[in-house]
PyMOL Python script that loads the backbone (N, CA, C, O; Angstrom):
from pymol import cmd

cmd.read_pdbstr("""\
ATOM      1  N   UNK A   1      -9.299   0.911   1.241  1.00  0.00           N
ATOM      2  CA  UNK A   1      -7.982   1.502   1.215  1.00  0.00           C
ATOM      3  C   UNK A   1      -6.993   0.499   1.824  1.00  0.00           C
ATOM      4  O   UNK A   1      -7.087   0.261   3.028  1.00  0.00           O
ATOM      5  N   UNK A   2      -6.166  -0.033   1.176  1.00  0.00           N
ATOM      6  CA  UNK A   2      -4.997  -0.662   1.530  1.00  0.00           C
ATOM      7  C   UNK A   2      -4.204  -0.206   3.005  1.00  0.00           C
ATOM      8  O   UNK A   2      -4.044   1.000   3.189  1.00  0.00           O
ATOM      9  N   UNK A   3      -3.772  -1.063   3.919  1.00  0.00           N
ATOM     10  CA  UNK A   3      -3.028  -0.821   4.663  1.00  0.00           C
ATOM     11  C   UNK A   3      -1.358   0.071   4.436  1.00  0.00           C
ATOM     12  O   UNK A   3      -0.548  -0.117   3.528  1.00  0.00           O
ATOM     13  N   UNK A   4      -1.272   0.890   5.419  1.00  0.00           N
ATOM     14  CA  UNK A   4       0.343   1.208   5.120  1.00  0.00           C
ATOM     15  C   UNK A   4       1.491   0.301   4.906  1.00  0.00           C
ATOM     16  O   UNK A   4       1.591  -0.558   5.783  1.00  0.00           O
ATOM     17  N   UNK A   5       2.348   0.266   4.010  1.00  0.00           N
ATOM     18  CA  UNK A   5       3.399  -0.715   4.353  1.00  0.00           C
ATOM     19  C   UNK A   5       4.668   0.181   4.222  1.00  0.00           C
ATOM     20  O   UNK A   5       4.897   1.146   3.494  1.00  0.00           O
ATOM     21  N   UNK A   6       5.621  -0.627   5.423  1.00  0.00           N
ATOM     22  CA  UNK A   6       7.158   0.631   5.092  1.00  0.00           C
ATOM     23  C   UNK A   6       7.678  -0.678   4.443  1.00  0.00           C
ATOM     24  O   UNK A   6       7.641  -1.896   4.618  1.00  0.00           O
ATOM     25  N   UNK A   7       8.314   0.494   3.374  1.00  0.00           N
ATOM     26  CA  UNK A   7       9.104  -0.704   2.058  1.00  0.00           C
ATOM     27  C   UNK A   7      10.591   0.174   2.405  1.00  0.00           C
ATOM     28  O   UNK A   7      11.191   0.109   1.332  1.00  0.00           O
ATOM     29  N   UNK A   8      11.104   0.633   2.976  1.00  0.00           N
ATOM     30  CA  UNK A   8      12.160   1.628   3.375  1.00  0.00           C
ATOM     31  C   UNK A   8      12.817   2.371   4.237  1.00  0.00           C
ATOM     32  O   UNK A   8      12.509   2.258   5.423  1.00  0.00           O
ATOM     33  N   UNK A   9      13.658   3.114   3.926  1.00  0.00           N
ATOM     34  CA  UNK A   9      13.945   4.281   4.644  1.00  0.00           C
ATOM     35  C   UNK A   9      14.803   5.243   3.980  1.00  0.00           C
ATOM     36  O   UNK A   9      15.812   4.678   3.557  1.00  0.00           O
ATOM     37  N   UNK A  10      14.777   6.702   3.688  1.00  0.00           N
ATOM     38  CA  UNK A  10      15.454   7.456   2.806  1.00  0.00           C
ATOM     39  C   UNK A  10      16.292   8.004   3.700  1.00  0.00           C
ATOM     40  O   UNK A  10      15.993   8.541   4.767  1.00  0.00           O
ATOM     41  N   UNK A  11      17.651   7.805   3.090  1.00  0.00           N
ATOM     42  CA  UNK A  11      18.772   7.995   3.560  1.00  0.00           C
ATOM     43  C   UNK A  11      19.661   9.542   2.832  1.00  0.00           C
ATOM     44  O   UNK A  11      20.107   9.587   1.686  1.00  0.00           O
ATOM     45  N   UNK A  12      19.698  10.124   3.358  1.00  0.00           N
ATOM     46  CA  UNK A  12      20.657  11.664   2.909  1.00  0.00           C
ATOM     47  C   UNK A  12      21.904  11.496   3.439  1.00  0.00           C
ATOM     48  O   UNK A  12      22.243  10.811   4.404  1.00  0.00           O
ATOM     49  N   UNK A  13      22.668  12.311   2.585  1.00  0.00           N
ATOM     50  CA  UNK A  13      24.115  12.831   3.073  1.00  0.00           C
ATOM     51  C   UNK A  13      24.358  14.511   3.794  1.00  0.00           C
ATOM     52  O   UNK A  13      25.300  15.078   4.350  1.00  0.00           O
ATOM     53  N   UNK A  14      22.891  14.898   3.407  1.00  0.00           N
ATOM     54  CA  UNK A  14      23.065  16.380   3.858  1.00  0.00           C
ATOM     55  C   UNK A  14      22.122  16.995   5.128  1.00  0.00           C
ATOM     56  O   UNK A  14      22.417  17.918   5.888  1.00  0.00           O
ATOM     57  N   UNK A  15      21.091  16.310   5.105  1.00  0.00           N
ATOM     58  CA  UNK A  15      19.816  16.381   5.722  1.00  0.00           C
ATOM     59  C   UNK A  15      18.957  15.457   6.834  1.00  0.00           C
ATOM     60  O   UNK A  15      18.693  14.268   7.011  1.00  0.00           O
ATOM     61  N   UNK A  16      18.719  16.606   7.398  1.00  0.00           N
ATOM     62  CA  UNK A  16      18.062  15.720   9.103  1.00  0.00           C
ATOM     63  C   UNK A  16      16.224  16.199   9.021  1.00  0.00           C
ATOM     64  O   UNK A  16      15.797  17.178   8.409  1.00  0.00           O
ATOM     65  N   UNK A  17      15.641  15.509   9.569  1.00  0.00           N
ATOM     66  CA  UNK A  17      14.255  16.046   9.807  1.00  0.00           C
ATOM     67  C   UNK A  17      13.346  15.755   8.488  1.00  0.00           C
ATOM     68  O   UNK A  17      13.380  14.647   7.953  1.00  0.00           O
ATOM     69  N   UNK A  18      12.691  16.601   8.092  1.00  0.00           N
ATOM     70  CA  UNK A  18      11.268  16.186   7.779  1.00  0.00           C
ATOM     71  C   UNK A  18      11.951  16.871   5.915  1.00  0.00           C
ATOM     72  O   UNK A  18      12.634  17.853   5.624  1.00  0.00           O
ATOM     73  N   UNK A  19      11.282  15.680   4.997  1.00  0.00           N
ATOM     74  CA  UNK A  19      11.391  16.106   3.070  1.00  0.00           C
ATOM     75  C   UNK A  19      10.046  16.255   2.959  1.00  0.00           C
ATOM     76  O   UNK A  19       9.711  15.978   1.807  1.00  0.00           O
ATOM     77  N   UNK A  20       9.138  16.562   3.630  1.00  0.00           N
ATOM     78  CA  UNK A  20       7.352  16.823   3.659  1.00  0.00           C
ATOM     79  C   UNK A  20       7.496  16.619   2.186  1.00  0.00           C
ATOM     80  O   UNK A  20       7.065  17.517   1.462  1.00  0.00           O
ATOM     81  N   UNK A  21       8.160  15.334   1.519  1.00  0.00           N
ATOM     82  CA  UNK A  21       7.324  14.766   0.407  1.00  0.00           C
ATOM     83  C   UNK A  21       7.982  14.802  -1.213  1.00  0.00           C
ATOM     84  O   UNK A  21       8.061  14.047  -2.182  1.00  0.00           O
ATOM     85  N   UNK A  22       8.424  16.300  -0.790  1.00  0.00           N
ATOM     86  CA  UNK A  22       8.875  16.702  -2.458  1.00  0.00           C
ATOM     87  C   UNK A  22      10.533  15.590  -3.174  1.00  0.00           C
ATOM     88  O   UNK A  22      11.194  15.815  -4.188  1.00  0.00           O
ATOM     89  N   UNK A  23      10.646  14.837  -2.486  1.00  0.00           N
ATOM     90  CA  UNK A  23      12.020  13.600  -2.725  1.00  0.00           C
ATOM     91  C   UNK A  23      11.440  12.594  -2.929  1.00  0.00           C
ATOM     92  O   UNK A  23      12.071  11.545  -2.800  1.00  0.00           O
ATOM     93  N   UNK A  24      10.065  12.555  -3.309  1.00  0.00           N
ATOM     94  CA  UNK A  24       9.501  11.310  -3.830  1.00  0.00           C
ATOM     95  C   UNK A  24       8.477  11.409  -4.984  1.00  0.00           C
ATOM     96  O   UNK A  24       7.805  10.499  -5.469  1.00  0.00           O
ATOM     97  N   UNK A  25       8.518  13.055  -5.399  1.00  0.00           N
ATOM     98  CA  UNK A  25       8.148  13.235  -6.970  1.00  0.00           C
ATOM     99  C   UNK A  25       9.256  13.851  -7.817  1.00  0.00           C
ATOM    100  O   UNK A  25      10.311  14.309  -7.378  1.00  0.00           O
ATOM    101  N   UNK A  26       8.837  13.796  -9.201  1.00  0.00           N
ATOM    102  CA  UNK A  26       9.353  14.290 -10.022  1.00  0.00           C
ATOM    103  C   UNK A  26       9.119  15.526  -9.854  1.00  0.00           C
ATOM    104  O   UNK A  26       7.947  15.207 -10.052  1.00  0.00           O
ATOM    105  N   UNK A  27       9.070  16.723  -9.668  1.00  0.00           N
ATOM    106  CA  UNK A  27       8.818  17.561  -9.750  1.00  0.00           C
ATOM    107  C   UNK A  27       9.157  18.380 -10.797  1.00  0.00           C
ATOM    108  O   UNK A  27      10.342  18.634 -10.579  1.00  0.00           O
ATOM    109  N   UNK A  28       8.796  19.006 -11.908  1.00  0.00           N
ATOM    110  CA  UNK A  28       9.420  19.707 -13.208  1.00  0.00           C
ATOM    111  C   UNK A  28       8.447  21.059 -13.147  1.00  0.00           C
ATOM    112  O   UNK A  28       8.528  21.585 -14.257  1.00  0.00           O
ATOM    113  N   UNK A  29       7.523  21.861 -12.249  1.00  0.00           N
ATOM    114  CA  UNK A  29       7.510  23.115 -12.817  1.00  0.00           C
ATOM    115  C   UNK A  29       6.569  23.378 -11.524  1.00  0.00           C
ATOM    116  O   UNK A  29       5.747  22.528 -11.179  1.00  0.00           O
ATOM    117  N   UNK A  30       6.758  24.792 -10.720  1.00  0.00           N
ATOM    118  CA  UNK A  30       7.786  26.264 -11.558  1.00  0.00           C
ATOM    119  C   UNK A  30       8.990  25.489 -11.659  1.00  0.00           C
ATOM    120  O   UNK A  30       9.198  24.483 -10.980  1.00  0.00           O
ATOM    121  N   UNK A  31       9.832  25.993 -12.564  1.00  0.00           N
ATOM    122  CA  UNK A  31      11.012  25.348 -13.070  1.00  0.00           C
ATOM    123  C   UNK A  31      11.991  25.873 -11.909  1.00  0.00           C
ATOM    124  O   UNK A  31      12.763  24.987 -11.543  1.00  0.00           O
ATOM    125  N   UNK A  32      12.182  27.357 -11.100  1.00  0.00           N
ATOM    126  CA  UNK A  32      13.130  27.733 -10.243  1.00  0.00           C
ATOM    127  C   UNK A  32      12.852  26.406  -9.009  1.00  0.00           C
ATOM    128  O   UNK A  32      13.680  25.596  -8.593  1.00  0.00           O
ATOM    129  N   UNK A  33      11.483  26.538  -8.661  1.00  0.00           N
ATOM    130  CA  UNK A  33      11.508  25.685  -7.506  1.00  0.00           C
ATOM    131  C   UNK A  33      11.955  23.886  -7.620  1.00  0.00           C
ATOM    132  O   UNK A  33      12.410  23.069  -6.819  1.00  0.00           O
ATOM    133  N   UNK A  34      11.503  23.845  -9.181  1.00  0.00           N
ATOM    134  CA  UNK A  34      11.689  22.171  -9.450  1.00  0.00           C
ATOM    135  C   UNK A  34      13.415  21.995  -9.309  1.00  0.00           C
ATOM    136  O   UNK A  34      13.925  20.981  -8.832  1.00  0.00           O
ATOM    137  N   UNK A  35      14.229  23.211  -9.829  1.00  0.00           N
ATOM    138  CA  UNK A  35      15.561  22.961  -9.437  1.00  0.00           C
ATOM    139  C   UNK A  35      15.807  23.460  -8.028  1.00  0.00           C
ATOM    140  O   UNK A  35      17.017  23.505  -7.807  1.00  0.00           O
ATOM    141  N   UNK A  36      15.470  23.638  -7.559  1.00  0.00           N
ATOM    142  CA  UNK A  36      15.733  24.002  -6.039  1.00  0.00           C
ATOM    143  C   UNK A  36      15.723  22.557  -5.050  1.00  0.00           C
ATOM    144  O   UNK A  36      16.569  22.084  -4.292  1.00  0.00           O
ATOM    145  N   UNK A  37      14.252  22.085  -5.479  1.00  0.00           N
ATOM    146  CA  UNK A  37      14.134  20.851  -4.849  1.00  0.00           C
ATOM    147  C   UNK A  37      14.898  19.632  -5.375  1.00  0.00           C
ATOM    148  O   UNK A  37      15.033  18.716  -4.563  1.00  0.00           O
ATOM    149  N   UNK A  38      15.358  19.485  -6.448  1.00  0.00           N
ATOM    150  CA  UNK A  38      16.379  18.431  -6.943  1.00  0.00           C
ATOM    151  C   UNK A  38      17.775  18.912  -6.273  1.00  0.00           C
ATOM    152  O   UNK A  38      18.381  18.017  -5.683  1.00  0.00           O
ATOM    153  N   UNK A  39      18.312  20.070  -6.280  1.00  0.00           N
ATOM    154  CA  UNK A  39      19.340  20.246  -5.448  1.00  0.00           C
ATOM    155  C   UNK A  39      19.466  20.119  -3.510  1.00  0.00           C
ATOM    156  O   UNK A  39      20.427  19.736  -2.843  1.00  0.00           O
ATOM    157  N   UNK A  40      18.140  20.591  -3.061  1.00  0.00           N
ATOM    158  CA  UNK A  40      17.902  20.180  -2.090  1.00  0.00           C
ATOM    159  C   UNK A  40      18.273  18.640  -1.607  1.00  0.00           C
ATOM    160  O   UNK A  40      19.117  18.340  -0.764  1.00  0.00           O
ATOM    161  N   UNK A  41      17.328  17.642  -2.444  1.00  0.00           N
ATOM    162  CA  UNK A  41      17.323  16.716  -1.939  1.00  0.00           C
ATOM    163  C   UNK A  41      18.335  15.608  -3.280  1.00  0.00           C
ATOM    164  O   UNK A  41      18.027  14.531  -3.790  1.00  0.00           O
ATOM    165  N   UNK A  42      19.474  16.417  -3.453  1.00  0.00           N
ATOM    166  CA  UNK A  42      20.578  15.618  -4.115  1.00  0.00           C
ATOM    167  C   UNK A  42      21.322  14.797  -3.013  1.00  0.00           C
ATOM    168  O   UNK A  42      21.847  15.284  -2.012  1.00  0.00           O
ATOM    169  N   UNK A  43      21.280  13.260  -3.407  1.00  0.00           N
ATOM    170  CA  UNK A  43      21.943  12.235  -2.941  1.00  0.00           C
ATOM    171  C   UNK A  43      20.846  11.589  -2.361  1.00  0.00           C
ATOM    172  O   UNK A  43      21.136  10.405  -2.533  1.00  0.00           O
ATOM    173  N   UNK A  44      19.846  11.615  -1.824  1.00  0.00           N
ATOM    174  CA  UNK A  44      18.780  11.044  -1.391  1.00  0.00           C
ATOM    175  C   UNK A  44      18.316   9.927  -1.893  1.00  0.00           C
ATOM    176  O   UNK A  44      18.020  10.069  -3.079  1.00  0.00           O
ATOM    177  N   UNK A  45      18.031   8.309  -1.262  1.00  0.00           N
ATOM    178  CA  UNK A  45      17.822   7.544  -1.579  1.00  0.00           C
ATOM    179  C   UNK A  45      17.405   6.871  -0.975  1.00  0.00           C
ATOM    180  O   UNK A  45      17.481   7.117   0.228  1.00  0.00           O
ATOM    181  N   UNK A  46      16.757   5.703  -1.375  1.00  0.00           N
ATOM    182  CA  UNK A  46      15.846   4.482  -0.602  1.00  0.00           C
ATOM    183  C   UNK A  46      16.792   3.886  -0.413  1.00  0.00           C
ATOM    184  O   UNK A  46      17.621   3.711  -1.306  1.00  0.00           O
ATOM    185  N   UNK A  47      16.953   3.316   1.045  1.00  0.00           N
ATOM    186  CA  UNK A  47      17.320   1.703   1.131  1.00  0.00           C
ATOM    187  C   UNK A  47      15.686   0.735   1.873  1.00  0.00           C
ATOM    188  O   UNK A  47      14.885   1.006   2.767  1.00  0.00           O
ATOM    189  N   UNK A  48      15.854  -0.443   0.888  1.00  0.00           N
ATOM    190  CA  UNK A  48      14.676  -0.967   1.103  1.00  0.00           C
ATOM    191  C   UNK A  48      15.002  -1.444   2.602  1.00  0.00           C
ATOM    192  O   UNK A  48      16.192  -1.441   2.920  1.00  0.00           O
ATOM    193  N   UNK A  49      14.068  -1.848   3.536  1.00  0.00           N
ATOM    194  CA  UNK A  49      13.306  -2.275   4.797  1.00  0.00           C
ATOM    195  C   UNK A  49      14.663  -3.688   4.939  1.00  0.00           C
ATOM    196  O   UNK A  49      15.646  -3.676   5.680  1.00  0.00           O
ATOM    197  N   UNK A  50      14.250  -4.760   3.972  1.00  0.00           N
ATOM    198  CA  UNK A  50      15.071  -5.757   3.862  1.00  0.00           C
ATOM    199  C   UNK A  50      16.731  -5.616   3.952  1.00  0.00           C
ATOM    200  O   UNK A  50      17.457  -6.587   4.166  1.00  0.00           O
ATOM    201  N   UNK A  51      17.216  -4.268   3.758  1.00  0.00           N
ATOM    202  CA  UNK A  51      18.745  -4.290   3.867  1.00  0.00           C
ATOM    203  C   UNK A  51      18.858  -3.399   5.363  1.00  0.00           C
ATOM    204  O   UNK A  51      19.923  -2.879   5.696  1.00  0.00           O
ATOM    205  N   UNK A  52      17.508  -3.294   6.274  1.00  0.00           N
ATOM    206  CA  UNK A  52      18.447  -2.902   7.505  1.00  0.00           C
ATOM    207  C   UNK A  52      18.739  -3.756   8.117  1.00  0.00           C
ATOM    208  O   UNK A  52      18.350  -4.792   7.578  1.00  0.00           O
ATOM    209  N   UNK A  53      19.469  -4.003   9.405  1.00  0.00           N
ATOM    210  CA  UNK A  53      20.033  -4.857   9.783  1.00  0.00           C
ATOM    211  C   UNK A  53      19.449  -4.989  11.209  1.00  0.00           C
ATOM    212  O   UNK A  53      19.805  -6.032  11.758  1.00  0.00           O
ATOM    213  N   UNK A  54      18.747  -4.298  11.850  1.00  0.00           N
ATOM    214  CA  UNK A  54      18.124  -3.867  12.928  1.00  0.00           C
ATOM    215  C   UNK A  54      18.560  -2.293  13.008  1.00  0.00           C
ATOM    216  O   UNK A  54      19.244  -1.584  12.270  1.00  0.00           O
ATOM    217  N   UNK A  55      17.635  -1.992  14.623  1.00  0.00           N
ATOM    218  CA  UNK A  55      17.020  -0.772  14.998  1.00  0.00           C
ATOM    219  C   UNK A  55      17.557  -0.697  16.414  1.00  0.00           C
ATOM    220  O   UNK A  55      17.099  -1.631  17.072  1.00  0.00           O
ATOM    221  N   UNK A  56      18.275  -0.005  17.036  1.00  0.00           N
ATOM    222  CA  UNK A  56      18.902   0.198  17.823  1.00  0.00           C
ATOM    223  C   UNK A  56      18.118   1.650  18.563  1.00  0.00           C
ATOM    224  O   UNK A  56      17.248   2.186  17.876  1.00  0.00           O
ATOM    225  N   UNK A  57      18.462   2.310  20.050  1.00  0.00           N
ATOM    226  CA  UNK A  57      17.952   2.986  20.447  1.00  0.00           C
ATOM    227  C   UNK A  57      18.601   4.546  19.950  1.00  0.00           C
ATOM    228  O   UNK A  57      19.472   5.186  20.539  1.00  0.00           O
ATOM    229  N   UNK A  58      17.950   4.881  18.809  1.00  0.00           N
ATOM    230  CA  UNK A  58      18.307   6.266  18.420  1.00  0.00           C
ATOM    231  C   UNK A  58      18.969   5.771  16.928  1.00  0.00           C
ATOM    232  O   UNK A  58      18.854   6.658  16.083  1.00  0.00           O
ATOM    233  N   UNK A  59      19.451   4.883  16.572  1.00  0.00           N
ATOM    234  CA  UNK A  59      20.217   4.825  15.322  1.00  0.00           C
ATOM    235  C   UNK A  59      19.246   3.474  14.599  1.00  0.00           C
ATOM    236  O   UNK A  59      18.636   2.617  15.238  1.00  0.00           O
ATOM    237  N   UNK A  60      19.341   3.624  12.897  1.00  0.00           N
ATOM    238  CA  UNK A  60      19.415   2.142  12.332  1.00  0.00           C
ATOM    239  C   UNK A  60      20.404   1.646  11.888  1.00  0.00           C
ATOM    240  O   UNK A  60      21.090   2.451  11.258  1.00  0.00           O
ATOM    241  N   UNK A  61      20.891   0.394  11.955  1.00  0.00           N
ATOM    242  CA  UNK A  61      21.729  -0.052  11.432  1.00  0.00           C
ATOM    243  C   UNK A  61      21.739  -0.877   9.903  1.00  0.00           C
ATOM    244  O   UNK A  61      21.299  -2.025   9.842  1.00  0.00           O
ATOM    245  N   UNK A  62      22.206  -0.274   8.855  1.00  0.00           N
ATOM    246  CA  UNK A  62      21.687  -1.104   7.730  1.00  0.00           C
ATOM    247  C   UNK A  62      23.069  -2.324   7.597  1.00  0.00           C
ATOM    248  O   UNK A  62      24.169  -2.269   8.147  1.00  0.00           O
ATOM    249  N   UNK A  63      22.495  -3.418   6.629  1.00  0.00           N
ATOM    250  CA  UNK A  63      23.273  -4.474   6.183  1.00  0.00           C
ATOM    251  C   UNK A  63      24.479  -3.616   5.465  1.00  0.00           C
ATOM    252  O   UNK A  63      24.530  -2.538   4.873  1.00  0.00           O
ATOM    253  N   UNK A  64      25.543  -4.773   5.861  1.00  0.00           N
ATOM    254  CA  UNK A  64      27.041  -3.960   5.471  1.00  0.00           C
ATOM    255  C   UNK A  64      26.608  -4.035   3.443  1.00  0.00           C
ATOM    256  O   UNK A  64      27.000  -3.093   2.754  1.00  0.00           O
ATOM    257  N   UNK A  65      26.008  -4.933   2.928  1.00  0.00           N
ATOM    258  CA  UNK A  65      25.691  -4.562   1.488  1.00  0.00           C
ATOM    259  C   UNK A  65      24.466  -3.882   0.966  1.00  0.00           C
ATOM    260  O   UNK A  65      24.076  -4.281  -0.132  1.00  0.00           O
ATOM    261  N   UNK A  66      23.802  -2.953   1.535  1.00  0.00           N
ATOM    262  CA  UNK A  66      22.362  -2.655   1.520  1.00  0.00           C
ATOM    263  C   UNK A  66      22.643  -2.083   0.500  1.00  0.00           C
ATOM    264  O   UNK A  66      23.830  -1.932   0.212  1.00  0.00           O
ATOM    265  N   UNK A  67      21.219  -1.412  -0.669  1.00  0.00           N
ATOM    266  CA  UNK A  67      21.337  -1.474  -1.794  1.00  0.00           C
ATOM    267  C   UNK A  67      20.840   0.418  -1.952  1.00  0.00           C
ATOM    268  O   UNK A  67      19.974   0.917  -1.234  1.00  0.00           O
ATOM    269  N   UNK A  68      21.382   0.966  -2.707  1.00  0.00           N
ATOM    270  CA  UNK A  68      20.293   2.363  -3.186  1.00  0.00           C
ATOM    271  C   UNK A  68      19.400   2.430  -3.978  1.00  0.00           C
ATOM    272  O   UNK A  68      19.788   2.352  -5.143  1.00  0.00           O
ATOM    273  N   UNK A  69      18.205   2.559  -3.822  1.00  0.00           N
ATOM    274  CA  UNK A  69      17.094   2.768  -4.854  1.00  0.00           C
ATOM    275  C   UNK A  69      16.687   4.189  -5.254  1.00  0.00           C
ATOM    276  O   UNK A  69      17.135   5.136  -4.607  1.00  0.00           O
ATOM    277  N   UNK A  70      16.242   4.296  -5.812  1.00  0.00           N
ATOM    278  CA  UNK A  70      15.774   5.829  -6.155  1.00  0.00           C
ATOM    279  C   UNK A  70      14.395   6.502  -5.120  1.00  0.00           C
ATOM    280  O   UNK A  70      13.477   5.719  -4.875  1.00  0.00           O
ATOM    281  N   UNK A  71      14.345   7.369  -4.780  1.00  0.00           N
ATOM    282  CA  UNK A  71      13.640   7.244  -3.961  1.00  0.00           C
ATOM    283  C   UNK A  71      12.291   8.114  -4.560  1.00  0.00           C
ATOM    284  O   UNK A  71      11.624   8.743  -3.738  1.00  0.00           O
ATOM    285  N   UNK A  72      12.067   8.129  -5.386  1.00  0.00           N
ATOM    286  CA  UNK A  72      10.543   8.223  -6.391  1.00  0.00           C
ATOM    287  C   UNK A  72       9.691   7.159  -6.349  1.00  0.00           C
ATOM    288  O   UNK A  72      10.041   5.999  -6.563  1.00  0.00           O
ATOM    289  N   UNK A  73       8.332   7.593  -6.018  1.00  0.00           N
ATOM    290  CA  UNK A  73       7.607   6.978  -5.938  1.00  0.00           C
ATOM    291  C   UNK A  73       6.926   6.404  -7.507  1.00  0.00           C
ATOM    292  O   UNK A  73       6.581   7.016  -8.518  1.00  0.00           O
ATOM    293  N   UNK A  74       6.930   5.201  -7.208  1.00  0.00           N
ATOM    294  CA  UNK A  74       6.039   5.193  -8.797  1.00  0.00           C
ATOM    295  C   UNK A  74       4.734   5.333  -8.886  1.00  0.00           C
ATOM    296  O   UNK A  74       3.987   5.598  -7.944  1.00  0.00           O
ATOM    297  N   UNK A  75       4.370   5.132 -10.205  1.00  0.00           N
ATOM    298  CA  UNK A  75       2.932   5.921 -10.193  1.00  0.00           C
ATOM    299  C   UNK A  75       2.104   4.695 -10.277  1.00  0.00           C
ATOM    300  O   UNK A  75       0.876   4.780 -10.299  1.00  0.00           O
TER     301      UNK A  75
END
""", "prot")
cmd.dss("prot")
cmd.show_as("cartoon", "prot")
cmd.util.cbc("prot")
cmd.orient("prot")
């Protein structure tokens, strides 16, 4: 089994604490909950590891051009 690597950090506009996961699939069925969780976690995105800028005590600081990725995992 491969070691962990952090390639990131997912960044929200709405949300603090724990996405236990479901912002990094597609999710499409039950269909109520698959739209629940796309609205949930609307705006949510990767910024890769490489655009923070450092780690400060309590905050990160990303690069003033850091980039958005999608934050789905691929398969």
């Amino acid at each position: 089994m491969p070691s962990p690597e952090v390639v990131g950090i997912l960044l929200s506009p709405r949300r603090r604490g724990s996405y236990l996961g479901f912002e990094r699939t597609d999710v499409h069925a039950p269909v109520l909950l698959a739209r629940w969780i796309r609205w949930r976690h609307r705006g949510t995105c990767l910024v890769p590891w490489s655009d923070v800028d450092h780690v400060e005590d309590g905050a990160v600081v990303l690069d003033a051009q850091y980039r958005r990725e999608s934050p789905l995992l691929s398969r």
